[in-house]
C-alpha positions, 0 to 999 in steps of 0.5 A: 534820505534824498532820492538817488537819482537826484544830482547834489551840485556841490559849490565851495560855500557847501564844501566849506559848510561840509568842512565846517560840520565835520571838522571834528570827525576830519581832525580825528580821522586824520589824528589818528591815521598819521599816529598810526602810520607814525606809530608803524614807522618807529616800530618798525625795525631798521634795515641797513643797505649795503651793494656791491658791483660786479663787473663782467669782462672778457681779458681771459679767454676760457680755455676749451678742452679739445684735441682741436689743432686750431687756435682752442680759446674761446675769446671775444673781446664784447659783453653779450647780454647772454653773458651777463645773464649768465653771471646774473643767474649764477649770483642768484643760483640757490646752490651759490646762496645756501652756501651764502646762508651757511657760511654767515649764519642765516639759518640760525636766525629762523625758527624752525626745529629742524635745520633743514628747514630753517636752512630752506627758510633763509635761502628763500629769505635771501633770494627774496631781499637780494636785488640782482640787476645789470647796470643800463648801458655798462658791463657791470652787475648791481647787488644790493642788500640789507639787513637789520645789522649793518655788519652782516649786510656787509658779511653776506655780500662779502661772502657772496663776492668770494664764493662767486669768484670761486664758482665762476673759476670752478664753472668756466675751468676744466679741473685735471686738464692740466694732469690729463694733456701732461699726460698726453703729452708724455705719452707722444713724447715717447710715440715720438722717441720710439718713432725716431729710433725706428726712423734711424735704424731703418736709415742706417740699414738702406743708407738712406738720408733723403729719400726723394733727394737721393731717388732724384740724383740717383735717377740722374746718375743712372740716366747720364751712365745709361747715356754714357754705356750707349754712346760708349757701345755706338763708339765701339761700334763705330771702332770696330768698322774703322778697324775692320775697314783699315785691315782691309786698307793694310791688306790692299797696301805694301809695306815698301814701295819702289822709290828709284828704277835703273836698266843697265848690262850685267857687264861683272858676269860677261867679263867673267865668262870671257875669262873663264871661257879663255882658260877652258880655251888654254886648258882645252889647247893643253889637252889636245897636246897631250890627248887626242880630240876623241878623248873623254878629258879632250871632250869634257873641255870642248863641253864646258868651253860649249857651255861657257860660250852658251852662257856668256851668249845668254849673259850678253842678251840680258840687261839688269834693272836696278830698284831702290825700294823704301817704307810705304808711308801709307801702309805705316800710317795704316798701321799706326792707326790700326794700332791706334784704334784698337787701343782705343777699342780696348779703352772702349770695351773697358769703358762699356764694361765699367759703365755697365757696372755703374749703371747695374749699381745704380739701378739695382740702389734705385730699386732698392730706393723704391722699395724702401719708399714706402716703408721709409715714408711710413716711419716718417709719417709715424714720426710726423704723427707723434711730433704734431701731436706731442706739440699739440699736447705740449701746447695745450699743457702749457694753456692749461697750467697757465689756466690752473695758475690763473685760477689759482690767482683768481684772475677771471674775466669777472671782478669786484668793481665795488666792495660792499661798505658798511652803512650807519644811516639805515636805508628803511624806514624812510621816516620823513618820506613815511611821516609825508605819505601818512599826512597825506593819507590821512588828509585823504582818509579824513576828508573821503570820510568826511565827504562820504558821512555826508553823502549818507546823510538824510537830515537837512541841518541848514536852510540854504539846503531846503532852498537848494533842494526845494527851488523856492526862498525860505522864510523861516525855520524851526527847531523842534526838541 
């Protein structure tokens, strides 16, 4: 045996001598290797591939169940990774895959007694043969799958592609949204019925319309009669000293006045005195021829003719003054505006007692505005409340059994975008890639032998050795028996 320090230099010529003694374990070992990976090639069963493509999408917005008043879907129109992530492991969830596994018979090719375990045994079997990858730069979900016969490759993507349809629905849905808001929104729909019929009772009771409008104009209408009663009570006020101050006027003023003044003698009576004076003289003149001057007739004469004479004296001292009088403009003006103005105070009085009773209704419709305020603001509120959320929930009703008709009709934001087909090539074993991969190996393991018999080797056999190791010619060698 040669010492283990020692280096073997190999050249080409060794190496082909080293062939050359070896061929025949070089041709056996790789003989034999390439008829055993051959042997396992053919024996082995094959397994056909089938795929499928899934591709993720975001045209549907899910539907989010909330009383949120705000815009509720869930929409955005880019693939997160997350997302798809999230469809990859609901394809490869093992509730999904045992469905998978009972619907296309798995379990029934396991051996196991109990089904249970043989059921457990294919889930695993499933998970470990299905390939579930996202395609690089795309939305799209790869599934690859085979089995020793095509059809049922083809039956447990198929399966696979409805019942994850059907999950995807049954995890992105809400079941009985649309039952629940219906009935919200029936239930508001009467809150609002009741709200309105309370709102119009009360209006019909306080004859209310609009309310803040009616405040507004009501308050106008007050101010202004309120306005009006003042000046009405400053003009009064004022009518009243006009009144008083032309009673004092009338009271100052004549009703007539002197338009002409003429002096002249009060000549009628000193002719009638004359006369009557010359037939108390003729009379007195009679007497005297029939009575004596001392009698009492004679005497009575002597003092009517004195008295006569006395006031024919007096009427001749006397001047008379004629006047001619008229209507005092003034004074008549006086009274016609007298007259006037107190028509016009009554007028007035009238007036301030209407406007008065103006102003006394609507105040009183005032204060009775502002009472009902608050009460009318409740109702309206009331009615405000159950109108936005009958709305609301009308709305959501409608989304909602929009949501169940899509998914009744399978529209979901995942689609198959590749149906499995069935293969005729079977995708395992690769026979040629196999025959290769056995010439290869076996070329190594034969030669790896070859070399390694010889590295063990502790005999010389040829004389270019015994010179290589030596340093020194050979001149001759023998073979003993």
């Amino acid at each position: 045996m040669f010492p283990e320090n020692d280096i073997k230099t190999i050249s080409l010529i060794g190496i082909g001598a080293i062939l050359r003694r070896r061929r025949r374990m070089i041709l056996a070992t790789a003989v034999l290797v390439f008829a055993g990976v051959a042997g396992l090639t053919f024996a082995m069963p094959k397994r056909y591939e089938t795929r499928m493509k899934v591709l993720v999408k975001n045209e549907r917005a899910d539907m989010v169940v909330s009383a949120d008043r705000s815009d509720t879907s869930d929409y955005h129109g880019e693939v997160s990774e997350n997302e798809i992530n999230s469809e990859i492991e609901l394809l490869t969830s093992n509730n999904l895959l045992r469905q998978v596994v009972m619907k296309c018979g798995l379990d029934r090719l396991q051996r196991a007694a109990d089904p249970s375990v043989a059921a457990e045994k294919a889930v695993r079997k499933l998970q470990s043969e299905l390939k579930v990858s996202p395609v690089r730069k795309a939305n799209i979900i790869q599934v690859e799958y085979g089995d020793t016969d095509p059809k049922r490759a083809v039956a447990v993507l198929s399966t696979l592609a409805d019942l994850y349809l059907e999950q995807h629905l049954k995890v992105h849905g809400s079941p009985g949204t649309y039952e629940f808001f219906k009935g919200q929104a029936g239930r508001y729909e009467d809150a609002l019925k009741d709200a309105e019929s309370r709102l119009a009772a009360f209006r019909n009771h306080e004859n209310i319309v609009m309310p803040d409008q009616q405040k507004d104009v009501t308050l106008q209408k007050s101010a202004e009669f309120e306005s009006a009663l003042r000046q009405t009570e400053a003009a009064i006020s004022e009518c009243r000293q006009k009144i008083d101050g032309l009673r004092g006027k009338l009271s100052e003023s004549k009703p007539r006045v002197v338009t002409q003044a003429r002096t002249s003698t009060n000549q009628y009576s000193v002719e009638r005195l004359h006369t009557m004076l010359a037939e108390l003289q003729n009379r007195r003149t009679q007497l005297l021829a029939k009575f004596r001057p001392d009698d009492r007739l004679v005497q009575e004469a002597d003092q009517e003719i004195a008295d006569t004479r006395a006031a024919l004296d007096k009427a001749t001292k006397l001047t008379g003054l004629e006047e001619t009088t008229d209507v005092n403009p003034v004074h008549e003006t006086l009274e016609i505006d007298l007259a006037k103005a107190q028509a016009d105070l009554s007028g007035l009085e009238s007036r301030r007692d209407e406007l008065a009773r103006q102003t006394g209704i609507y105040q009183a419709r005032l204060l009775r505005l502002a009472n009902a305020s608050e009460p009318f603001d409740d109702l309206v509120r009331e009615k405000k409340e159950a109108e936005d959320n009958y709305l609301l929930y009308a709305k959501k009703t409608e989304e909602a059994r929009i949501a169940e008709s899509l998914d009744q009709q399978k529209i979901a934001n995942v689609a198959i975008a590749e149906n499995p087909i069935e293969s005729h090539v079977p995708a395992k074993p690769n026979v040629r890639l196999n025959l290769a991969l056995g010439g290869l190996l076996a070329c190594l393991l034969s030669l790896g032998l070859a070399f390694a018999a010889e590295y063990l080797r502790n005999t010389i056999d040829q004389p270019a050795e015994l010179e290589e190791l030596t340093a020194l010619p050979v001149l001759a060698t023998s073979c003993g028996d």
